[in-house]
Residue frames as qw, qx, qy, qz and C-alpha x, y, z in Angstrom:
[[0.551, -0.465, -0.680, -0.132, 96.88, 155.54, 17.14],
 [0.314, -0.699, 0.210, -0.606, 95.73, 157.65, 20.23],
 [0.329, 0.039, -0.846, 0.417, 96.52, 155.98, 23.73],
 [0.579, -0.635, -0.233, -0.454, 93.55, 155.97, 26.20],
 [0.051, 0.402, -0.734, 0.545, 94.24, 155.72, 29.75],
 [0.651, -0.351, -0.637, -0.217, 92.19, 153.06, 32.03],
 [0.043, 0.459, -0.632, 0.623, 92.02, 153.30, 35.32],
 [0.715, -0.446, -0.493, -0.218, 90.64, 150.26, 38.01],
 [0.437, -0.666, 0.387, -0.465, 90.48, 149.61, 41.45],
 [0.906, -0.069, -0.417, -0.027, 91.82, 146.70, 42.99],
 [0.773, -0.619, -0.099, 0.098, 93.14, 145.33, 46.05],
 [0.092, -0.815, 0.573, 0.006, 96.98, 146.37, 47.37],
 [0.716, -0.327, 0.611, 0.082, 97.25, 142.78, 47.87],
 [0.734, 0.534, 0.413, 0.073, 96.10, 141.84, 43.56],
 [0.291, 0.954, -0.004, -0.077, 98.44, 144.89, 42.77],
 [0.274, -0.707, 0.646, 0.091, 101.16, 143.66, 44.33],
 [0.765, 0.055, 0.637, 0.069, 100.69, 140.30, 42.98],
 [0.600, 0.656, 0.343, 0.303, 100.54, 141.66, 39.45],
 [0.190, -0.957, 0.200, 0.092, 103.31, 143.78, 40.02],
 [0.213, -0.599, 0.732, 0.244, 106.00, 141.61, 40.95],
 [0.756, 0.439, 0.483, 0.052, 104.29, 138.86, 37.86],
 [0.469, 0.873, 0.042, 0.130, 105.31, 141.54, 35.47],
 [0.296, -0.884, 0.354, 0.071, 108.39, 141.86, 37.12],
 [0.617, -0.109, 0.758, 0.180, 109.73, 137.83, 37.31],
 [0.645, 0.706, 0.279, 0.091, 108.33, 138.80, 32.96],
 [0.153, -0.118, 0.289, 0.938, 110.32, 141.77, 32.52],
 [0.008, -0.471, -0.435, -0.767, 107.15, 143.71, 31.63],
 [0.096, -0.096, 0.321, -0.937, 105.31, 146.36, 33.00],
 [0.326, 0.368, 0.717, -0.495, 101.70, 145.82, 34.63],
 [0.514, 0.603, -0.036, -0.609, 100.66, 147.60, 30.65],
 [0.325, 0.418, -0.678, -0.510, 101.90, 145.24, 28.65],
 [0.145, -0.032, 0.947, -0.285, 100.48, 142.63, 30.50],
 [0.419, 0.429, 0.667, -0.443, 97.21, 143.69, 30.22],
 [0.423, 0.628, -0.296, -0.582, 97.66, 144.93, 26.82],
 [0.007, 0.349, -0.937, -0.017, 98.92, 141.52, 26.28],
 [0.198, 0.172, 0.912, -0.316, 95.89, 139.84, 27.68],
 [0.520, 0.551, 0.062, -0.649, 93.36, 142.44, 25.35],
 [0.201, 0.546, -0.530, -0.617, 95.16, 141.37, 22.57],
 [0.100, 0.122, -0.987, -0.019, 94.51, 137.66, 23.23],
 [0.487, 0.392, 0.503, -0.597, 90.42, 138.18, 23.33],
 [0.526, 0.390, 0.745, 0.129, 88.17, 136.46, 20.93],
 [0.233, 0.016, -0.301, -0.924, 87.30, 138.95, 17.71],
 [0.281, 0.485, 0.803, -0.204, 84.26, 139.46, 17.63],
 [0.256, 0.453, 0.622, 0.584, 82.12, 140.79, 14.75],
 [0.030, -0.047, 0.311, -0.949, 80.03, 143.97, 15.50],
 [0.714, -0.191, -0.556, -0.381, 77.02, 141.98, 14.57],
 [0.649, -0.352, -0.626, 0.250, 77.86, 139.66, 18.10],
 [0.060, -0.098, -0.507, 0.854, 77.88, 143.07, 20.53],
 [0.312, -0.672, -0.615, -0.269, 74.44, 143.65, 21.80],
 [0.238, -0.639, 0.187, -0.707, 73.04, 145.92, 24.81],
 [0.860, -0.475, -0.056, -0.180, 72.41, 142.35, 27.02],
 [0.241, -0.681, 0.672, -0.162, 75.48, 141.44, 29.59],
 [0.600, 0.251, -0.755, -0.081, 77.53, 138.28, 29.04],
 [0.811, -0.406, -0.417, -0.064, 76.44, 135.50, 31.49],
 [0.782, -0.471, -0.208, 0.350, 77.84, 135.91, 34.89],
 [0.303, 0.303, 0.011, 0.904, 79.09, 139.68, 34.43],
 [0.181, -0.373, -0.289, 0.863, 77.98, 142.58, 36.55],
 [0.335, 0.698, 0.521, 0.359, 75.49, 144.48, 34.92],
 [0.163, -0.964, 0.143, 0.153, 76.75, 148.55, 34.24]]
């Protein structure tokens, strides 16, 4: 399986918070969030459309 790489922006203050979280875990700031993908609903490819999910950002 290929790795992709993600990159976001967020605050120093949200980084640091989710920093030392992953610390007081033992895990790094990737498994967390890899953690947190993993734990999304399946969803069929039928249920993706082109319209944004309520209260999301559109883009």
């Amino acid at each position: 399986m290929k790795n992709r790489n993600l990159h976001i922006r967020m605050t120093e203050k949200r980084y640091e918070a989710l920093k030392a979280y992953a610390e007081a875990k033992e895990k790094t700031v990737t498994q967390l969030i890899e953690d947190w993908v993993d734990r999304l609903p399946k969803l069929k490819i039928d249920d993706f459309s082109t319209n944004p999910l309520p209260n999301q950002p559109n883009g």
